[in-house]
N, CA, C and O atoms as CSV, one atom per row, in Angstrom:
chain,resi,resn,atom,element,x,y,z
A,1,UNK,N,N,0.058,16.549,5.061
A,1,UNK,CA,C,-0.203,17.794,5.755
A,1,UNK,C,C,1.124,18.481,6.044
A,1,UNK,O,O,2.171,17.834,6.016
A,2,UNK,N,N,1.099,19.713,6.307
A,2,UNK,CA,C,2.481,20.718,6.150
A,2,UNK,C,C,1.636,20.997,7.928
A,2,UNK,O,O,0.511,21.275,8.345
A,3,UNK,N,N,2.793,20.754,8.417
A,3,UNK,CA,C,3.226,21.767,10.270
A,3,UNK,C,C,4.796,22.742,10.021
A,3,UNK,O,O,5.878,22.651,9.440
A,4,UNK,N,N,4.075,23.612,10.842
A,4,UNK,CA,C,5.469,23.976,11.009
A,4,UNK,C,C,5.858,24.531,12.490
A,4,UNK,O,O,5.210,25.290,13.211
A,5,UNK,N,N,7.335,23.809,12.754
A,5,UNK,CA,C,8.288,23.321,13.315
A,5,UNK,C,C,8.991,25.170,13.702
A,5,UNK,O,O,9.570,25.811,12.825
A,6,UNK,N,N,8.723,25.820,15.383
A,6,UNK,CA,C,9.660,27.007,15.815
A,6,UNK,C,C,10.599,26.557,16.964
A,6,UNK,O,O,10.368,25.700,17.817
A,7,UNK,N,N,11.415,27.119,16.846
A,7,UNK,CA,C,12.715,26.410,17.312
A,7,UNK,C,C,13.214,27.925,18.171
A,7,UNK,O,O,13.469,28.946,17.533
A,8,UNK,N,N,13.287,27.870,19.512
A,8,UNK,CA,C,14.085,28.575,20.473
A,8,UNK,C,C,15.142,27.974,20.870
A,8,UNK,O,O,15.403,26.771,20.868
A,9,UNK,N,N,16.112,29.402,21.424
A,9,UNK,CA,C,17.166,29.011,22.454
A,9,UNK,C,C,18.464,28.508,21.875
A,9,UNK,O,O,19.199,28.899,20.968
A,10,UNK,N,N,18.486,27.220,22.961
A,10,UNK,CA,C,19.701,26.094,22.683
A,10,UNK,C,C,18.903,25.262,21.472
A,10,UNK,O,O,19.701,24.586,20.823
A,11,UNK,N,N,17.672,25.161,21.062
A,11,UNK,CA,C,17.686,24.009,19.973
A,11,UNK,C,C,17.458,24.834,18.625
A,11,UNK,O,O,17.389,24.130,17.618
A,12,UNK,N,N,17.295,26.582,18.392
A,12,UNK,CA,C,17.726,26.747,17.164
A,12,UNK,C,C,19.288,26.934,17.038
A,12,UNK,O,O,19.833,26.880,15.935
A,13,UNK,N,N,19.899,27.126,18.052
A,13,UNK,CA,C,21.332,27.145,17.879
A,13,UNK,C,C,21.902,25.722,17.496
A,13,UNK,O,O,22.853,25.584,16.726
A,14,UNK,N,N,21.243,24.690,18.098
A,14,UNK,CA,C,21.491,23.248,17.553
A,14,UNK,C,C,21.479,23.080,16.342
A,14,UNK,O,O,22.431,22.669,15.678
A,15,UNK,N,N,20.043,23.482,15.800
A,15,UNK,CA,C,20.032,22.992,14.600
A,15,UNK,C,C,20.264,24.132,13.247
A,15,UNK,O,O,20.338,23.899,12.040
A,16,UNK,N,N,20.334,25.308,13.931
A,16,UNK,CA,C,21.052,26.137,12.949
A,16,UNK,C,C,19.842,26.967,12.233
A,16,UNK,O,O,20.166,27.514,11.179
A,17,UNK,N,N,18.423,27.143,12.686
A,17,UNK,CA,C,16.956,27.729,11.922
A,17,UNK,C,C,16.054,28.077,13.542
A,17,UNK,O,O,16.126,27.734,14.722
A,18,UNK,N,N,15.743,28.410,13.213
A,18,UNK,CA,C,14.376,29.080,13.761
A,18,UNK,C,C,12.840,28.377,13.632
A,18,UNK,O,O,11.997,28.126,14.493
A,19,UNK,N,N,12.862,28.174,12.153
A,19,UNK,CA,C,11.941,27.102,12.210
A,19,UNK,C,C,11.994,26.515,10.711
A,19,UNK,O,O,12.907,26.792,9.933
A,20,UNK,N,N,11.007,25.747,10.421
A,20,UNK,CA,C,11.067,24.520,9.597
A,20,UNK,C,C,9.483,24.384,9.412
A,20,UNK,O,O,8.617,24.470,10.283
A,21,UNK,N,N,9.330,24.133,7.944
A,21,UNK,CA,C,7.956,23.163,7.862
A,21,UNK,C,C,8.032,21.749,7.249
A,21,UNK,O,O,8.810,21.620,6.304
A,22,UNK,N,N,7.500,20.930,7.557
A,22,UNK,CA,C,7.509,19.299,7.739
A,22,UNK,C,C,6.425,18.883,7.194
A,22,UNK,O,O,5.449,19.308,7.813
A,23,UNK,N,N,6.100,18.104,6.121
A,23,UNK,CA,C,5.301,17.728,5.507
A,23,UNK,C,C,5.316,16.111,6.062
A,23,UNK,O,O,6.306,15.381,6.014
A,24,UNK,N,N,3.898,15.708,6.632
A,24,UNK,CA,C,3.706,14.645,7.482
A,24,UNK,C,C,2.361,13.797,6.424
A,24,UNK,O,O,1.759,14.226,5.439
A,25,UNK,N,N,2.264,12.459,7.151
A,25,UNK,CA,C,1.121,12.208,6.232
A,25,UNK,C,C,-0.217,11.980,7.633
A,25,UNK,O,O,-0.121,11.711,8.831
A,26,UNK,N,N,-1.036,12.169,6.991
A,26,UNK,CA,C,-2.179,12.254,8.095
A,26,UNK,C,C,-2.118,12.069,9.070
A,26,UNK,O,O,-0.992,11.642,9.329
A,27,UNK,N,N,-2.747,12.137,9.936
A,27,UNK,CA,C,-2.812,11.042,11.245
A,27,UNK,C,C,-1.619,10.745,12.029
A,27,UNK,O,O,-1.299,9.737,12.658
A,28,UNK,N,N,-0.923,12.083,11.804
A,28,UNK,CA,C,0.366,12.054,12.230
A,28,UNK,C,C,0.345,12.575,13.970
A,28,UNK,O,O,-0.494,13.362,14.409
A,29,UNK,N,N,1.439,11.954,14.793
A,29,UNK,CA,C,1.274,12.767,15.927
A,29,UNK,C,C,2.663,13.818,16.472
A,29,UNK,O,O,3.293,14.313,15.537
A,30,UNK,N,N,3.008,14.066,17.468
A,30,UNK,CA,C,3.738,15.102,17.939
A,30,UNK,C,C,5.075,14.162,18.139
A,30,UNK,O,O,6.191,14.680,18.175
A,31,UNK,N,N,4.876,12.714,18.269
A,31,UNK,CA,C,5.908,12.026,17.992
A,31,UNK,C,C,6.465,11.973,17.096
A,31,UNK,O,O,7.629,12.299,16.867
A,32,UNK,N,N,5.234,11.291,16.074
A,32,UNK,CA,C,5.623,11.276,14.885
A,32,UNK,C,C,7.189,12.088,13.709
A,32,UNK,O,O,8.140,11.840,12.968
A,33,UNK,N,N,6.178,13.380,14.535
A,33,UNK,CA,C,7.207,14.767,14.098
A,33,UNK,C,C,8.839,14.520,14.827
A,33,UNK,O,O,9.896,14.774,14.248
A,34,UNK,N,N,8.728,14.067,15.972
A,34,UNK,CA,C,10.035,14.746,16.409
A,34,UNK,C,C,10.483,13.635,15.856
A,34,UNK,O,O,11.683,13.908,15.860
A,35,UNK,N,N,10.385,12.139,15.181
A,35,UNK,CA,C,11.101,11.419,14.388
A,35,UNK,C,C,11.768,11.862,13.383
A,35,UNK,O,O,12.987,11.897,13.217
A,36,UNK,N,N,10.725,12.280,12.556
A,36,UNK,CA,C,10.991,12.851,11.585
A,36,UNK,C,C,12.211,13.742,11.532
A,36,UNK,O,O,13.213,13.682,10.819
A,37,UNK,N,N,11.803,14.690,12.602
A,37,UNK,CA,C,12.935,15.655,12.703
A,37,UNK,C,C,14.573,15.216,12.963
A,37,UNK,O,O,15.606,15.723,12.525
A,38,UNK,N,N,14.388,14.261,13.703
A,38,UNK,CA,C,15.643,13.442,14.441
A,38,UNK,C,C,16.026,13.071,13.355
A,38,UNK,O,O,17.172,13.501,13.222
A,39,UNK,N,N,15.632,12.340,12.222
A,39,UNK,CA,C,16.342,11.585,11.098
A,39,UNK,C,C,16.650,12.343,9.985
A,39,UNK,O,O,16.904,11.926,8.855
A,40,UNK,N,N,16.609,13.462,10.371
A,40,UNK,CA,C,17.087,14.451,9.459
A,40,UNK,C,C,18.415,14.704,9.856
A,40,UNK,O,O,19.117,15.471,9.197
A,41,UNK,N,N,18.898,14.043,11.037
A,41,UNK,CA,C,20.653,14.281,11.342
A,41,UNK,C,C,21.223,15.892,11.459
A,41,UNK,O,O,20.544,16.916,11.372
A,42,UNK,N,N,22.436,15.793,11.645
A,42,UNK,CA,C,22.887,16.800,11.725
A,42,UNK,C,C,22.262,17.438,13.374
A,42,UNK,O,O,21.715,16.635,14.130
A,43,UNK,N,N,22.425,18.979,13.805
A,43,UNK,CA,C,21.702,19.316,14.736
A,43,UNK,C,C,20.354,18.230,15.471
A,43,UNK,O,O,20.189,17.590,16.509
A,44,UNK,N,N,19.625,18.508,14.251
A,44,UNK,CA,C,18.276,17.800,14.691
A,44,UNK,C,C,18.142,16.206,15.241
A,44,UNK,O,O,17.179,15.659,15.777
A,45,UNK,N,N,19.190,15.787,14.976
A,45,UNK,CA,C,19.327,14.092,15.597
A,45,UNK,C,C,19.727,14.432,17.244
A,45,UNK,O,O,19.610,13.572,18.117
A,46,UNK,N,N,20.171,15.699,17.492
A,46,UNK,CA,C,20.801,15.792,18.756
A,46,UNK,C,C,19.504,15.990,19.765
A,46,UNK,O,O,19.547,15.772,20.976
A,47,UNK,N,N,17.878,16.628,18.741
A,47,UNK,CA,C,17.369,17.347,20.335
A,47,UNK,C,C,16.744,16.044,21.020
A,47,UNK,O,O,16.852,14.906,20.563
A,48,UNK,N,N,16.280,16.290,21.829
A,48,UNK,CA,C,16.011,15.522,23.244
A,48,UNK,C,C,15.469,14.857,22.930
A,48,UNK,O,O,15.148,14.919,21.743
A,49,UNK,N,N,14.987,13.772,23.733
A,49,UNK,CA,C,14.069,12.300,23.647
A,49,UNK,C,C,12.295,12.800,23.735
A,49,UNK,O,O,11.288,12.580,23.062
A,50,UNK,N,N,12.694,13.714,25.192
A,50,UNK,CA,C,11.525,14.099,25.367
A,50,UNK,C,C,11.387,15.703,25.426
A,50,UNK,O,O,10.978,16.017,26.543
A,51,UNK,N,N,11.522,16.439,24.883
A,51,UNK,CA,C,11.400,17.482,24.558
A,51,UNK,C,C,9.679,18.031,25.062
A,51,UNK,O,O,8.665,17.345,24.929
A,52,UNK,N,N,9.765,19.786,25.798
A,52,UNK,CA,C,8.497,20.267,26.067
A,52,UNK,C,C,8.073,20.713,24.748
A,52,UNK,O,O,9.009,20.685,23.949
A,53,UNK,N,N,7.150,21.050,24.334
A,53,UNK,CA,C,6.514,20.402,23.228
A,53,UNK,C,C,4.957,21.841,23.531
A,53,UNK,O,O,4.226,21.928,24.518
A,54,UNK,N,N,4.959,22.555,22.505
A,54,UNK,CA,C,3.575,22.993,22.412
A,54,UNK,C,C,3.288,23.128,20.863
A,54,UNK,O,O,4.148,23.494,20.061
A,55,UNK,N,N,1.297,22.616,20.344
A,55,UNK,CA,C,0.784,22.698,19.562
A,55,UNK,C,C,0.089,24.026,19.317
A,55,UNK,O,O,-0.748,24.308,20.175
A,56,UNK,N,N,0.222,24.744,18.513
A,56,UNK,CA,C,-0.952,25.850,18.602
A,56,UNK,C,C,-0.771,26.573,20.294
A,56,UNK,O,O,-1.810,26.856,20.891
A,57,UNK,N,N,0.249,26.765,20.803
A,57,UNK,CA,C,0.670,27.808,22.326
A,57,UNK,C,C,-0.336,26.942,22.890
A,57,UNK,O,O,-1.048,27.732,23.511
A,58,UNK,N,N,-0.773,25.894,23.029
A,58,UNK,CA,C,-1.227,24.407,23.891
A,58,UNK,C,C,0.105,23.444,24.234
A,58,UNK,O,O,0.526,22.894,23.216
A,59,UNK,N,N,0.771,23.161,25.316
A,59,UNK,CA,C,1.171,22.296,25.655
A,59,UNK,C,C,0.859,20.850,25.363
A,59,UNK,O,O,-0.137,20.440,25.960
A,60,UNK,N,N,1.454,20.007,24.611
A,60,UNK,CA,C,1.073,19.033,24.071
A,60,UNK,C,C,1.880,17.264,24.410
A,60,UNK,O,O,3.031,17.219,24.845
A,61,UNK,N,N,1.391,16.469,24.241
A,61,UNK,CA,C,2.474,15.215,24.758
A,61,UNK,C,C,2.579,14.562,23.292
A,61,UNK,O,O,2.023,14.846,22.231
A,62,UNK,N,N,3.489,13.599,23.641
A,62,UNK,CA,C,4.030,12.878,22.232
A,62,UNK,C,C,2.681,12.355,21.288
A,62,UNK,O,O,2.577,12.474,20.068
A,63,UNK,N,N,1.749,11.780,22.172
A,63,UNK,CA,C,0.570,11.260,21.526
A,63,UNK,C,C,-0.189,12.460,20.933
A,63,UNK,O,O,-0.496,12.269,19.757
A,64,UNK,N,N,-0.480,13.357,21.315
A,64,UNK,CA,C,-1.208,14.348,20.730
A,64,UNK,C,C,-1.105,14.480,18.928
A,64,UNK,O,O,-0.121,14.453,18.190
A,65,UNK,N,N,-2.495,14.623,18.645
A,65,UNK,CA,C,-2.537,14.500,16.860
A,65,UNK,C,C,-2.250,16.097,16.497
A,65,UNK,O,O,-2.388,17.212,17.001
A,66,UNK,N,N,-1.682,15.360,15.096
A,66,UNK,CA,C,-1.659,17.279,14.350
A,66,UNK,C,C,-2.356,16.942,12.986
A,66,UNK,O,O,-2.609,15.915,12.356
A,67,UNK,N,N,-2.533,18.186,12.839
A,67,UNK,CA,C,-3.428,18.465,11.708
A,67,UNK,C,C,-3.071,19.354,10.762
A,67,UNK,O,O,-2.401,20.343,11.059
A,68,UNK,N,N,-3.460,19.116,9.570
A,68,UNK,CA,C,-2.136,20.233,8.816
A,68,UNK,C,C,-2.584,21.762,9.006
A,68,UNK,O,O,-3.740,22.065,9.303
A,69,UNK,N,N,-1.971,22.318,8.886
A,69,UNK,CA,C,-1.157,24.049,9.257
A,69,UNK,C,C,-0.942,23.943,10.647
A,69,UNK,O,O,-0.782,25.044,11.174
A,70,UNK,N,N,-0.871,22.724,11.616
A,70,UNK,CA,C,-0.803,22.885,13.028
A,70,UNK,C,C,0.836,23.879,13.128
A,70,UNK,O,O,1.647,23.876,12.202
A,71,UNK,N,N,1.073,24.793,14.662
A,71,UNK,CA,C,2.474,25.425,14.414
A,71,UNK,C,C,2.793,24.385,16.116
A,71,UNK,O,O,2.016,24.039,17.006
A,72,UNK,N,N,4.390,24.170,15.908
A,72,UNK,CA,C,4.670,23.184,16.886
A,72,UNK,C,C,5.459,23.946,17.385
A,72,UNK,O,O,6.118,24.602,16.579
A,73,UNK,N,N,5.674,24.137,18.602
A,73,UNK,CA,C,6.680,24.626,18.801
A,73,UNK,C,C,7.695,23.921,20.592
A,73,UNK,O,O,7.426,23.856,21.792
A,74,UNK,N,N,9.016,23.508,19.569
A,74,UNK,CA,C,9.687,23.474,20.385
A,74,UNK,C,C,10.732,23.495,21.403
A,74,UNK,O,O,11.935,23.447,21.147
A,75,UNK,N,N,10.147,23.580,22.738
A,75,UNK,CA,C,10.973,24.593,23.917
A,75,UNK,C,C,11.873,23.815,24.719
A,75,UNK,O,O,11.725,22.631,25.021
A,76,UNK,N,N,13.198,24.880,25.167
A,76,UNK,CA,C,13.822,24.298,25.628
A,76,UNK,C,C,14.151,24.135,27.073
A,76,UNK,O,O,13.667,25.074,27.705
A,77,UNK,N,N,14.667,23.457,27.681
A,77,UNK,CA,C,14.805,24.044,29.322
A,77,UNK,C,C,15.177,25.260,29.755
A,77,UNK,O,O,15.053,26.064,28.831
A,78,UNK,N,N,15.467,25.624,30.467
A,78,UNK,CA,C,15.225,27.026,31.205
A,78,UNK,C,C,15.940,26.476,32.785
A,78,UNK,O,O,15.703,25.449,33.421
A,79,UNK,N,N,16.799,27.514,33.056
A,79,UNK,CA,C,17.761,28.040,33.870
A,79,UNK,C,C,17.162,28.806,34.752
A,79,UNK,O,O,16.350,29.583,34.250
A,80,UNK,N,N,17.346,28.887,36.527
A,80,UNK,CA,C,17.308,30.224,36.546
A,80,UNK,C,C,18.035,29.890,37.782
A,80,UNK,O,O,18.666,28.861,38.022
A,81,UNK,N,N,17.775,31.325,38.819
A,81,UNK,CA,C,18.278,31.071,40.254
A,81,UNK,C,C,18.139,31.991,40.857
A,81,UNK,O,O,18.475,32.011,42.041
């Protein structure tokens, strides 16, 4: 299955894109992905452990399943005062 991977902020500046699509094999989850992504090195080994995380503009946790054309998108912390 193909997701694809939007990238704000500090983590497209990390990794240098905006977004990405990731070809997963079934039964894949939101973990799954950010492995994936991590072992791709470079930027992407840097983002977070636990990263906020939305499926389809749904807030999602590591366990959550994807399904292919799912769009992931992920956000970064936020500042304010």
């Amino acid at each position: 299955m193909e997701i694809t991977v939007l990238l704000f902020a500090a983590h497209r500046e990390r990794v240098g894109a905006g977004s990405a699509v990731v070809s997963l094999p079934d039964g894949s989850t939101v973990g799954t992905l950010l492995s994936r992504l991590r072992a791709r090195g470079g930027g992407w080994g840097d983002l977070p452990q636990s990263p906020a995380v939305a499926v389809n503009r749904r807030y999602a946790s590591g366990d959550s399943a994807l399904a292919d054309g799912d769009e992931v998108a992920l956000i970064p912390p936020v500042a304010g005062g």
